[in-house]
C-alpha atoms as an extended CHARMM CRD file, in Angstrom:
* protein
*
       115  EXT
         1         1  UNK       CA            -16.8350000000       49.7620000000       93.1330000000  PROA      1               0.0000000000
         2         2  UNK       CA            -16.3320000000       49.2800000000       97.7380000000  PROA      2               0.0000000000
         3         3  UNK       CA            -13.8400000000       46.6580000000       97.9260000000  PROA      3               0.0000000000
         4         4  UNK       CA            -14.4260000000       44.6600000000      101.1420000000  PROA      4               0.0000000000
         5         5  UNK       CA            -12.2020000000       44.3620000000      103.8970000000  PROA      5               0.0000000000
         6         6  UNK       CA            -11.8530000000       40.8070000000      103.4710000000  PROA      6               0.0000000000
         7         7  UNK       CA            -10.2570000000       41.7580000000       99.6820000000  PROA      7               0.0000000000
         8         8  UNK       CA             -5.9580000000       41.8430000000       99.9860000000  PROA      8               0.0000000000
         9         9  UNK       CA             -5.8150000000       44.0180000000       96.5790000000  PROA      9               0.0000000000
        10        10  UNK       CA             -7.7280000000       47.0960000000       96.5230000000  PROA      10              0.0000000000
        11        11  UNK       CA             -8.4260000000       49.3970000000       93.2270000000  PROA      11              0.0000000000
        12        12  UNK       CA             -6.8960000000       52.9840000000       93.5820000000  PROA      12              0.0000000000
        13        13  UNK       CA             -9.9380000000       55.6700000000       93.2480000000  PROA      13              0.0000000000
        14        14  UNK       CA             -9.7970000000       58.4150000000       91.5240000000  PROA      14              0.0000000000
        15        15  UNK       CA             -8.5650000000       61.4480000000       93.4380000000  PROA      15              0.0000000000
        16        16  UNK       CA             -7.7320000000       64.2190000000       90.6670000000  PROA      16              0.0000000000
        17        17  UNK       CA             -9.9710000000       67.0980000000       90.5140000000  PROA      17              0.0000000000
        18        18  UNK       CA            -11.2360000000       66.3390000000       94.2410000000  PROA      18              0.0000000000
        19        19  UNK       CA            -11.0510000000       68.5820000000       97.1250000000  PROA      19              0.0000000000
        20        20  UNK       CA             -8.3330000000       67.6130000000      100.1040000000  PROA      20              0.0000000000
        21        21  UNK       CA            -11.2930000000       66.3060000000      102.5550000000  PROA      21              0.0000000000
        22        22  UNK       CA            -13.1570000000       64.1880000000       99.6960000000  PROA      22              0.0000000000
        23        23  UNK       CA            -10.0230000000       63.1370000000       98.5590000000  PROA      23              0.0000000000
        24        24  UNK       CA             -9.1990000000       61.9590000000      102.1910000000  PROA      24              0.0000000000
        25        25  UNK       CA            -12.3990000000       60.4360000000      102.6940000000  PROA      25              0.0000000000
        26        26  UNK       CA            -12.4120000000       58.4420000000       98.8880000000  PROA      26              0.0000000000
        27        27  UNK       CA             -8.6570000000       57.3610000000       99.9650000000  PROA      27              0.0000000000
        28        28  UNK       CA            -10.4110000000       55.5040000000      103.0650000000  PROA      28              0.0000000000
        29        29  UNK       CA            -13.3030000000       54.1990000000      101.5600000000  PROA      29              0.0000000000
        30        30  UNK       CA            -11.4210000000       52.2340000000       99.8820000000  PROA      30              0.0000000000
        31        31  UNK       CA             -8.3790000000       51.2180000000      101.7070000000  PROA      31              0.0000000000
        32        32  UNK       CA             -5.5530000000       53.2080000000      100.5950000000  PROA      32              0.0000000000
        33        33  UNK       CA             -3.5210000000       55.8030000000      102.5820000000  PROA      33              0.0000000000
        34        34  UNK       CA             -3.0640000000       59.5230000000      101.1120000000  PROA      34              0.0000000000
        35        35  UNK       CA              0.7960000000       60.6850000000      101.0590000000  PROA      35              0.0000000000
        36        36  UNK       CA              1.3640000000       64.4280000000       99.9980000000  PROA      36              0.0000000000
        37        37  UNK       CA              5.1870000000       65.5050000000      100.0000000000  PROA      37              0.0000000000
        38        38  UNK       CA              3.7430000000       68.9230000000       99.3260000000  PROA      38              0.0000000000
        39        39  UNK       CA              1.9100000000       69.6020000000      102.1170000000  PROA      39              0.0000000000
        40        40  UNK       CA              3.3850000000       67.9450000000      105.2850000000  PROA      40              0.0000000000
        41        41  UNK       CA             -0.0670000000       69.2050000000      107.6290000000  PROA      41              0.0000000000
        42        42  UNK       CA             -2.4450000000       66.9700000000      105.0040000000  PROA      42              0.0000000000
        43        43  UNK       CA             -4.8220000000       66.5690000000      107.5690000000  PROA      43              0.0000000000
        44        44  UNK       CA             -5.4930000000       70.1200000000      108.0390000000  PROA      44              0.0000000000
        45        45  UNK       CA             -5.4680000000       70.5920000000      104.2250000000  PROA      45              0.0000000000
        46        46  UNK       CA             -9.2820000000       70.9130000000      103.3960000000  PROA      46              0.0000000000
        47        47  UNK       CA            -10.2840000000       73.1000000000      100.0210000000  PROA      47              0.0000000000
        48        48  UNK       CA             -7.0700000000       72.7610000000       97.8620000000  PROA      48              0.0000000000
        49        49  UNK       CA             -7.8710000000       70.2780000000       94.5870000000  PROA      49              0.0000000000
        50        50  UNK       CA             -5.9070000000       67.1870000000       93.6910000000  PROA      50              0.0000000000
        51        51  UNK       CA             -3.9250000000       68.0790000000       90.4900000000  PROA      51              0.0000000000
        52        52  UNK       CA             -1.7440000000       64.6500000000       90.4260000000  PROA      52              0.0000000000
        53        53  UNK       CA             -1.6120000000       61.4550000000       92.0780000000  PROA      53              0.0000000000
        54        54  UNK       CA              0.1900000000       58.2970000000       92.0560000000  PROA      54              0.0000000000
        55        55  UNK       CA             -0.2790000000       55.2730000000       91.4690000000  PROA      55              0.0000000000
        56        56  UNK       CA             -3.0600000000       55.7990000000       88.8320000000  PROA      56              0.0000000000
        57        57  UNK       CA             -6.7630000000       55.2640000000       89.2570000000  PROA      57              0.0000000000
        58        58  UNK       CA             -7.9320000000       51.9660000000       88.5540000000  PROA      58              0.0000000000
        59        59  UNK       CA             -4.1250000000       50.6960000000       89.5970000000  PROA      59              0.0000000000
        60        60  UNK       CA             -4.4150000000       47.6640000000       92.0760000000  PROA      60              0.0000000000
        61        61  UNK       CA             -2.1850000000       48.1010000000       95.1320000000  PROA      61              0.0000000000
        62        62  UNK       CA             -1.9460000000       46.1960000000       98.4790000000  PROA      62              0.0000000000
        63        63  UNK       CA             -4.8440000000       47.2650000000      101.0010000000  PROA      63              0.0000000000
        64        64  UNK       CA             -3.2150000000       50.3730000000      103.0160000000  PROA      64              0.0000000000
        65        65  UNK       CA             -0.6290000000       51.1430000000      100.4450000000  PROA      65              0.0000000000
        66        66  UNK       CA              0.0220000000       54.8990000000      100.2650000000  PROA      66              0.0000000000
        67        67  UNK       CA             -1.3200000000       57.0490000000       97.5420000000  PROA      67              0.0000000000
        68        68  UNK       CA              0.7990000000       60.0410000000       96.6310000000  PROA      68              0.0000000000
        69        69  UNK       CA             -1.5520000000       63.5020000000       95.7600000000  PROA      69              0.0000000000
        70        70  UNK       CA              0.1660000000       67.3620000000       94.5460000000  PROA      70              0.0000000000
        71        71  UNK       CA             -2.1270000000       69.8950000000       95.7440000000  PROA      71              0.0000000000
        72        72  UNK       CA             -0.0590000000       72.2440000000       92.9090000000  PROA      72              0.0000000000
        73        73  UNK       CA              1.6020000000       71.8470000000       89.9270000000  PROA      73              0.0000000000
        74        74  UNK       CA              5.2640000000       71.2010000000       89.8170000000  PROA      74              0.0000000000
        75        75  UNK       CA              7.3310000000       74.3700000000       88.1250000000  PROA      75              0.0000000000
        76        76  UNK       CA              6.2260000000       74.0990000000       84.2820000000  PROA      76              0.0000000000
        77        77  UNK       CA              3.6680000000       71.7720000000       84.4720000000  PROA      77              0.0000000000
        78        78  UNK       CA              0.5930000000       74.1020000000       84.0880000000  PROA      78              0.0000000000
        79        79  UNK       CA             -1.7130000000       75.3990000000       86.8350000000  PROA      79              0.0000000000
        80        80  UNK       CA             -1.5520000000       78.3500000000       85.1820000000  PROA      80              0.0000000000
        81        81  UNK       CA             -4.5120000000       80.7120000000       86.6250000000  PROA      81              0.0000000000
        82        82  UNK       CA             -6.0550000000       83.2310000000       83.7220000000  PROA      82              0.0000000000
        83        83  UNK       CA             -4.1810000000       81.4890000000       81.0560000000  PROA      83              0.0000000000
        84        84  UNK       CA             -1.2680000000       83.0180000000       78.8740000000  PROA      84              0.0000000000
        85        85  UNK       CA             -1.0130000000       86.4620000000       79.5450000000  PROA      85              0.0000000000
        86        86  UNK       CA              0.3900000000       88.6650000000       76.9700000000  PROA      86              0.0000000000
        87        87  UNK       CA              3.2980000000       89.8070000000       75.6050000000  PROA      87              0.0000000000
        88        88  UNK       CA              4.9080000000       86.5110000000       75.7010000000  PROA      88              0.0000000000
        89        89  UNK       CA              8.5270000000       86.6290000000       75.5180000000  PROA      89              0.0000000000
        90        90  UNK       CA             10.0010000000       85.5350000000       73.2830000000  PROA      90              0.0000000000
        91        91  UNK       CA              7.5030000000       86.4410000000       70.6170000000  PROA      91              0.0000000000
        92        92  UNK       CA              6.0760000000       83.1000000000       68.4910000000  PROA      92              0.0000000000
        93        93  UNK       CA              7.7370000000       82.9810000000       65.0300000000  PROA      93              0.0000000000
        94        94  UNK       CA              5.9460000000       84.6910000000       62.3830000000  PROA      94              0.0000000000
        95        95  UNK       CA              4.7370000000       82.8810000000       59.7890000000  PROA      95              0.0000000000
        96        96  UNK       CA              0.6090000000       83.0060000000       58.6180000000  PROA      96              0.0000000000
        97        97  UNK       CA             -1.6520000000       79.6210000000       58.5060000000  PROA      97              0.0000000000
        98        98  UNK       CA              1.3440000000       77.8200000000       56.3390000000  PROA      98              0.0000000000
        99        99  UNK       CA              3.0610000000       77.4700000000       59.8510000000  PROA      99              0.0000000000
       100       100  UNK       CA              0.8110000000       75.7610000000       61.5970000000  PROA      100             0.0000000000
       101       101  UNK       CA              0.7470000000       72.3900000000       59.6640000000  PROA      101             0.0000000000
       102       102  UNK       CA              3.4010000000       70.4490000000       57.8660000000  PROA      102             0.0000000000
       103       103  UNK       CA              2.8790000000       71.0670000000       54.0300000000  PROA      103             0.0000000000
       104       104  UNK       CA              1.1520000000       67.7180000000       52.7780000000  PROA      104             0.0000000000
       105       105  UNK       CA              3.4860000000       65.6140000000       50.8890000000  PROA      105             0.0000000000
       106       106  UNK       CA              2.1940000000       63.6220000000       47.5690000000  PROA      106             0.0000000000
       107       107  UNK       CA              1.9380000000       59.7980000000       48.3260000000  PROA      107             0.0000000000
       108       108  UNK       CA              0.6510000000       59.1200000000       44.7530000000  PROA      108             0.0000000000
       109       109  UNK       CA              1.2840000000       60.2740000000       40.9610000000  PROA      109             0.0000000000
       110       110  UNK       CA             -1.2740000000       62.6860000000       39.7850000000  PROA      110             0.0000000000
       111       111  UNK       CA             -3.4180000000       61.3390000000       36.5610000000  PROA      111             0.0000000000
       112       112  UNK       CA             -3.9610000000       63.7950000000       34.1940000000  PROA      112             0.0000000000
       113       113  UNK       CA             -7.4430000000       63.9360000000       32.4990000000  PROA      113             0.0000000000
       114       114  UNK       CA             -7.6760000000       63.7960000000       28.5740000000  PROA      114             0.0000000000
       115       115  UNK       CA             -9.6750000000       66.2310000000       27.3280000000  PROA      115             0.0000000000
């Protein structure tokens, strides 16, 4: 959806998973402004991905409002490269299949069958 200039609201795109330049270029499509507190030279920023942003896509802001991206992920928030890399300390409790979901409770009496 191009909002027109004429339009005082504009719709926030969707700038997750984009590259810096397409991500620069969505952001004036359609009226907003890109902010980036992690990366203070955002206009030389070109092949790093959008991992976050703020306000949400699909939000409705004032035409020229400021659109916060990450480039990275914030310490513990993922981002993670190759995935989990083993050992991981500490070790995950022991357990078998029992562990992994709650033992299902009885919500009703059991009939017994006459034989």
């Amino acid at each position: 959806m191009r909002d027109t200039p004429e339009t005082p609201e504009v719709r926030v795109p969707r700038l997750v998973g984009l590259m810096a330049v397409d991500a620069r270029r969505a952001a004036e499509t359609h009226g907003v402004l890109l902010a980036a507190p992690d990366r203070p030279d955002l206009r030389r920023v070109v092949v790093e991905y959008v991992v976050r942003q703020y306000p949400p896509p699909g939000a409705e802001v004032p035409r020229g409002a400021a659109v916060t991206v990450w480039f990275d992920f914030a310490e513990g928030e993922g981002g993670g490269g190759a995935g989990v890399r083993e050992p991981r300390r500490p070790a995950p409790p022991g357990g078998g299949r029992h562990r992994e979901l709650d033992e299902p409770g009885i919500p009703y009496t059991p009939l017994r069958c006459a034989r």
